[in-house]
C-alpha positions in Angstrom: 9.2 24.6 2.2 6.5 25.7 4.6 4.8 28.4 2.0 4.2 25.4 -0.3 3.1 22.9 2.3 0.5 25.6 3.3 -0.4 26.6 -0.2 -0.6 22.7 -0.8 -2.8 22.0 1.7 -4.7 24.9 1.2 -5.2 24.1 -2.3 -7.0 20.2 -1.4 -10.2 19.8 -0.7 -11.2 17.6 2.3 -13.3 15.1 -0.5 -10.4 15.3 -1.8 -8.7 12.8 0.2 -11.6 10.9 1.3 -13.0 13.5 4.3 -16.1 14.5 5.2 -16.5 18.3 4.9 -19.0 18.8 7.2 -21.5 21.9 7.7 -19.4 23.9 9.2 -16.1 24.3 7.9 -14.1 27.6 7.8 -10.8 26.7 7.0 -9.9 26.9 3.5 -8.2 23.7 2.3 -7.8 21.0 4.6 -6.5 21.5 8.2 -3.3 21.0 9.7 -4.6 17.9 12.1 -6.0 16.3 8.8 -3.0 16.4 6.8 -1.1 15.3 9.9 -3.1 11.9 9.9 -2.9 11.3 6.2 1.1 11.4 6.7 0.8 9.7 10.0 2.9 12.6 11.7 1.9 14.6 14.9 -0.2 17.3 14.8 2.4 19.9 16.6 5.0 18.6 14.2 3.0 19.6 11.1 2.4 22.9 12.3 5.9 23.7 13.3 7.1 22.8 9.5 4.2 25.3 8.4 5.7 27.7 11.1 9.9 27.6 9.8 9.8 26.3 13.7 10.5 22.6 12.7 14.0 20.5 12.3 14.8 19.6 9.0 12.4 16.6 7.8 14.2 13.4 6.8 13.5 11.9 3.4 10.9 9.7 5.2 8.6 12.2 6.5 8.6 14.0 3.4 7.7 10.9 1.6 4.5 10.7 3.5 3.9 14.2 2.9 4.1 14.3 -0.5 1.8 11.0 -0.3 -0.9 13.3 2.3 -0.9 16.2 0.2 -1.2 13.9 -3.4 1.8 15.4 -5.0 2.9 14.7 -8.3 6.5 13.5 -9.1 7.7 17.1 -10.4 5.8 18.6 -6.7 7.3 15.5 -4.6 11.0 16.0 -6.1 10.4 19.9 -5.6 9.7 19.3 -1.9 12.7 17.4 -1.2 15.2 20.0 -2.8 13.5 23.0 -0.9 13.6 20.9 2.6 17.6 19.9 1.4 17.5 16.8 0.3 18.4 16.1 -3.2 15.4 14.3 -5.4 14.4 10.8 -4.1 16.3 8.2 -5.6 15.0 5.4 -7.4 14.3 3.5 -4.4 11.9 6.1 -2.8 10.3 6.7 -6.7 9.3 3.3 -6.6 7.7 3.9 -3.5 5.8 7.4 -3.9 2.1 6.5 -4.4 0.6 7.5 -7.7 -1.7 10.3 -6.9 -4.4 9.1 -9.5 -4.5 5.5 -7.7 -4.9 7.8 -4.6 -7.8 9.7 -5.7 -9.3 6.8 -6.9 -8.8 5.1 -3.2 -10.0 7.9 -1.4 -13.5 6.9 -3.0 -13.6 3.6 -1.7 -14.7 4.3 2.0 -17.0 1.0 2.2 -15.2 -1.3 0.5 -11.3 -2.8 0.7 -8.8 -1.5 -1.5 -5.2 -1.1 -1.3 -2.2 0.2 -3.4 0.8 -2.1 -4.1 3.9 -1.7 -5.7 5.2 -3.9 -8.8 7.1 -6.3 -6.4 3.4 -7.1 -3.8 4.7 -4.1 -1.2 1.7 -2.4 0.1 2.6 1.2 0.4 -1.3 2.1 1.2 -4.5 0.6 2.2 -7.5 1.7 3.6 -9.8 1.3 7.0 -11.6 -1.9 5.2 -8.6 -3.3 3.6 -6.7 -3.0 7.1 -10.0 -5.0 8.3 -9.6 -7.6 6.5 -6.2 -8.3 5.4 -4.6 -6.5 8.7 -2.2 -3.7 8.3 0.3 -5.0 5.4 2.1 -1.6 4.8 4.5 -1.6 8.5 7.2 -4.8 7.1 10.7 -3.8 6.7 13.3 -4.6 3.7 12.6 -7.8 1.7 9.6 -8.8 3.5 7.7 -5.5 2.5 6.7 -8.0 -0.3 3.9 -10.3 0.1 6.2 -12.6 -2.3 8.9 -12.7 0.0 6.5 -13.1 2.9 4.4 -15.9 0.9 7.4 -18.4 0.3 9.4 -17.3 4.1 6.5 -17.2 6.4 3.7 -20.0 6.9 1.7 -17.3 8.9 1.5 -14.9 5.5 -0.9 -18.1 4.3 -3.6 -18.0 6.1 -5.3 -15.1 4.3 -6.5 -17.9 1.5 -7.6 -21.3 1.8 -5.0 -24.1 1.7 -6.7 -25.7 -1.6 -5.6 -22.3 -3.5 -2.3 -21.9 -2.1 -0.6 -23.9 -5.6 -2.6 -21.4 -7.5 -1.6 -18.5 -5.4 1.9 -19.4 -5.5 2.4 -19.8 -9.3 0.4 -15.9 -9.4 2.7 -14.6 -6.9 6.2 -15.9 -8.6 4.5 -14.9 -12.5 4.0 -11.2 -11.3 7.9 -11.3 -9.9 8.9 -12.5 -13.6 7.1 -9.2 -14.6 9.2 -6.6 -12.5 12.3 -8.9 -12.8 12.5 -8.5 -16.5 11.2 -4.9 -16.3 13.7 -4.0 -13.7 16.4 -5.9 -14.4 18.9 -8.1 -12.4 20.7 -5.8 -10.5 17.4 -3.8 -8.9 15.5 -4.6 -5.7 13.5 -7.5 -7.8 16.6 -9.2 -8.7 17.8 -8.9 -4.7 14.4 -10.3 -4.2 14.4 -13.4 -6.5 18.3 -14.4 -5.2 17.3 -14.5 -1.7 13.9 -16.3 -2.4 16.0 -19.2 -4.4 18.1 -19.9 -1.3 15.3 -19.2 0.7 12.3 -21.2 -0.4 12.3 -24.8 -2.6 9.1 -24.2 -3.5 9.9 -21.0 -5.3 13.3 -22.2 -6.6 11.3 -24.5 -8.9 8.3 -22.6 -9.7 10.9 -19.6 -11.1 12.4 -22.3 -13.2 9.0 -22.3 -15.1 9.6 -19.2 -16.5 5.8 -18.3 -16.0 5.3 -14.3 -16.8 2.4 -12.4 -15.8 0.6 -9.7 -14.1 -2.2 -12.2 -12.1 -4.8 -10.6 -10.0 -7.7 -13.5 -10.3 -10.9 -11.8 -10.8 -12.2 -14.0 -8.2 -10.6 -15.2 -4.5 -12.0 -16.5 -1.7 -10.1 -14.8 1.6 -10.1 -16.1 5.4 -10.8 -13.6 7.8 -9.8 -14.7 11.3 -13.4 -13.9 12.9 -15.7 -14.2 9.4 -14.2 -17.2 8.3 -14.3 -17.5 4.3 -15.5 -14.7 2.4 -15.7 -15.0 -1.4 -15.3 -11.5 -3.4 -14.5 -10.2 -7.1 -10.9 -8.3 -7.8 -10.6 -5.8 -10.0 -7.3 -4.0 -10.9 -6.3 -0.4 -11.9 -2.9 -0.4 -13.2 -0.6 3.1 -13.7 0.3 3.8 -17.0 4.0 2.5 -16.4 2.3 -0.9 -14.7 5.0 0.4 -11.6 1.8 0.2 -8.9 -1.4 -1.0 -9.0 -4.6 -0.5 -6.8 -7.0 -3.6 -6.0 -10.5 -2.6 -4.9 -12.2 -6.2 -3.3 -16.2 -6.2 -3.8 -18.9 -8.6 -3.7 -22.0 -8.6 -5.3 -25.4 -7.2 -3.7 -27.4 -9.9 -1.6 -24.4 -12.6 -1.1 -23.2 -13.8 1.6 -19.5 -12.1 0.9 -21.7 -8.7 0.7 -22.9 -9.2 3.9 -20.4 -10.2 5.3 -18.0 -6.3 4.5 -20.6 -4.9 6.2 -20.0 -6.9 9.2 -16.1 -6.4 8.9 -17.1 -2.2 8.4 -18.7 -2.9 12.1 -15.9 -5.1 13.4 -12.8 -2.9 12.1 -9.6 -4.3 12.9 -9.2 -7.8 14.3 -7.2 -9.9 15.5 -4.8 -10.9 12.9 -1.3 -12.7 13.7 1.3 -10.7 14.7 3.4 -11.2 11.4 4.9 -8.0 11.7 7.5 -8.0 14.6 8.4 -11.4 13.4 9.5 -9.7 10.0 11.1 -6.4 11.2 13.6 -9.2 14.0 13.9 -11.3 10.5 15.4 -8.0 9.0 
């Protein structure tokens, strides 16, 4: 295991993942302390797995390394055998990041895009999307979907303005149809939908519509808590399987929802309600 996360690391490039390389750089590959923030690990812990010094890794740490050093499925189910695990289940497939969406992402310093799975579960964003949206990849079990979290929370809400909230809705219950009928009944969608129909009225009756559909509108107008509304264009890259998707947020040159990223790129995180502990107490 630590021969190939050293050969894997050695084998990226820091534009690779979205890093400056900067003038001077000796160290083949990317270093230790960079792949260490990319799987949100410590530094000393990195290097002991590099070192045979470490403890065995659990399934979640590897799943964030595999994400840091952009494995593939075939390199991801590797890694887990040769740290003794068996190959992820279908649970943690779902949730291992496509490394094309990745490289794509790792592009899109200036602007906000994020990664989300087939049932709204962000499993990556970056520093802009964080900005504006707030960190949406921390919630626990069912409300790791924004679905879950639209029709159970009022808070998850305030992102849009209340006059697009029927719209919203009706998009967010058409994309569960989607991954319910891909899926099937007895998978983590199917969980999903039963405890959203004893949950939540308003979803009980929009999932009788029978409404299927993968809906990302090509325009939306967001609410930032310090920026107030900011309209921007949504454009969508789909995997081949239509398992994830990444969402890249822009606006055009000379608008007002232009200027305002660059004043979120100054701001960075804000203040956003604290949706998360709520969740995690939920669950």
């Amino acid at each position: 295991m630590a021969d190939f996360l050293r050969r894997r690391r050695e084998a990226l490039r820091p534009e690779d993942v979205g890093f400056n390389p900067g003038p001077r750089r000796r160290t083949r590959g990317l270093r230790r302390e960079e792949v260490s923030s990319l799987a949100v690990m410590s530094t000393d812990y990195y290097t002991r797995l590099e070192q045979r010094r470490g403890p065995q890794p659990s399934e979640q740490m590897l799943g964030s390394l595999a994400r840091a050093l952009r494995l593939n499925a075939d390199e991801r189910d590797y890694l887990f055998r040769v740290a003794g695990h068996s190959a992820p289940d279908a649970v943690s497939v779902a949730t291992h990041v496509a490394p094309g969406l990745l490289r794509v992402m790792d592009r899109l310093a200036d602007t906000p895009a994020l990664i989300l799975s087939n049932l709204g579960e962000a499993l990556v964003q970056n520093r802009m999307a964080d900005a504006l949206l707030g960190d949406r990849s921390s919630y626990t079990g069912l409300a790791r979907s924004s679905t879950y979290r639209w029709f159970t929370d009022p808070r998850a809400r305030r992102v849009y303005p209340e006059r697009d909230h029927a719209r919203h809705s009706r998009s967010q219950v058409a994309n569960l149809r989607v991954a319910y009928g891909s899926m099937g009944a007895r998978s983590r969608a199917g969980d999903l939908v039963r405890a959203l129909q004893k949950e939540s009225a308003e979803f009980s009756g929009l999932w009788e519509r029978h409404e299927v559909g993968k809906r990302f509108e090509e325009h939306k107008t967001l609410v930032h808590p310090e920026l107030g509304e900011i309209e921007l264009d949504c454009q969508s890259l789909f995997t081949e399987d239509q398992s994830q998707v990444l969402l890249v947020l822009t606006a055009p040159p000379r608008t007002e929802g232009h200027e305002k990223l660059r004043l979120l790129s100054v701001l960075g995180g804000s203040r956003f309600p604290d949706t998360t502990a709520a969740a995690q107490e939920a669950h």
